[in-house]
C-alpha positions as CSV (number, residue, x, y, z in Angstrom):
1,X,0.0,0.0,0.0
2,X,1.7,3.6,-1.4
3,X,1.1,6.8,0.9
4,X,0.2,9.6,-1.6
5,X,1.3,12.8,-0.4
6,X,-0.3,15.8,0.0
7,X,0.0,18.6,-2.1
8,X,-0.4,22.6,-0.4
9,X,-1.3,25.3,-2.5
10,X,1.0,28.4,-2.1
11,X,-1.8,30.5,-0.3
12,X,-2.2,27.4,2.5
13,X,1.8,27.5,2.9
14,X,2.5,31.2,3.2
15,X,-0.7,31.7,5.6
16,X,1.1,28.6,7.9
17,X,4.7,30.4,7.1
18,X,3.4,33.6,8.1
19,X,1.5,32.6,11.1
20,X,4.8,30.7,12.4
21,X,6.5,33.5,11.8
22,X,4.7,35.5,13.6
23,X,5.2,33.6,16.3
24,X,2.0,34.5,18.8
25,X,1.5,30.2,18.8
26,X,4.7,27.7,19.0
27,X,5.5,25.8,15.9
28,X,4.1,22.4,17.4
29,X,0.4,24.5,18.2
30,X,0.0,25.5,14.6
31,X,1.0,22.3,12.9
32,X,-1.4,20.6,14.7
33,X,-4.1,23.0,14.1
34,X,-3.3,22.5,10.1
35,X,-2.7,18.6,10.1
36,X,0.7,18.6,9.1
37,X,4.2,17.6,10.5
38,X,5.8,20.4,13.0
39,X,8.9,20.1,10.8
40,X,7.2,20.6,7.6
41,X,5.8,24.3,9.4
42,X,9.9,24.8,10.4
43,X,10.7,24.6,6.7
44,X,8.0,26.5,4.9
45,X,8.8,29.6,8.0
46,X,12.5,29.4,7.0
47,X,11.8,29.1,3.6
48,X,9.8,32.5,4.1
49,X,12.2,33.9,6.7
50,X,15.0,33.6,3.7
51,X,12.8,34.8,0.4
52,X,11.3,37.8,2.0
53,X,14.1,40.0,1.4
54,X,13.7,39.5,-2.7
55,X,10.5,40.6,-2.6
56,X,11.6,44.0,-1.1
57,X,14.7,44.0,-3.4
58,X,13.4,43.6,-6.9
59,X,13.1,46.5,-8.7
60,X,9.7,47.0,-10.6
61,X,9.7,45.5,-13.8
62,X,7.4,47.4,-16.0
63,X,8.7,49.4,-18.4
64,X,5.7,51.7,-20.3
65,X,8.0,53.0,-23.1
66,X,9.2,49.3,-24.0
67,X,5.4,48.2,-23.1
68,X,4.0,50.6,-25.8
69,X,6.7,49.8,-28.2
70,X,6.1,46.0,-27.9
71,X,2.0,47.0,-28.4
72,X,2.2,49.0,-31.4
73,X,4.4,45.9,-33.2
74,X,1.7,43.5,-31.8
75,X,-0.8,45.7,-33.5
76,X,1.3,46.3,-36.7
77,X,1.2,42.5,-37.0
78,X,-2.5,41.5,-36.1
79,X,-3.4,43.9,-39.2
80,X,-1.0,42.0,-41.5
81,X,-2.4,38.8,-40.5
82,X,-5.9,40.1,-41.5
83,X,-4.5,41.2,-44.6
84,X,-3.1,38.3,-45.3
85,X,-6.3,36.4,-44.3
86,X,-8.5,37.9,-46.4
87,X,-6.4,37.7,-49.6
88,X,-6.3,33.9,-48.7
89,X,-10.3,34.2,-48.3
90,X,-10.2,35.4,-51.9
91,X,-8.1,33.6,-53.2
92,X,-10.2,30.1,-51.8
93,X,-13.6,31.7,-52.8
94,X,-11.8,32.1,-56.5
95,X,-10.6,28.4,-56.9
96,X,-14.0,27.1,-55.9
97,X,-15.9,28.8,-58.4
């Protein structure tokens, strides 16, 4: 008989990070709370303790200039696919005559 294991979402394991992290309840109090192993709560707080830095540290990557260049070639091309779609339209509709 296999054990299948359980998968979290992200949401469930940052709320149980976050709430160990906060540490108003011990580790062994919230682990039971959620049905999983204590250790399992240790790692995902870590894990959180570590990443939270990068959040703060990434700069922002949107970029409207580069955005509105990128939009204007998406819209150049949408209008040569319709071009090219309706000549092949006509072109069908002429062979089937």
């Amino acid at each position: 008989m296999s054990k299948k294991r359980r998968q979290h979402s992200p949401e469930f394991k940052a709320k149980v990070a976050l709430e160990a992290l906060r540490g108003i309840d011990p580790v062994h109090a919230i682990a039971a709370r959620h049905a999983i192993h204590t250790v399992q709560v240790s790692q995902w707080k870590k894990e959180l303790a570590e990443r939270v830095p990068e959040i703060f540290g990434r700069k922002p990557e949107f970029d409207a200039a580069a955005s509105l260049d990128r939009e204007k070639e998406l819209f150049e091309e949408i209008g040569r696919l319709k071009m090219q779609l309706e000549w092949l339209k006509k072109k069908v509709g002429a062979l089937g005559d």
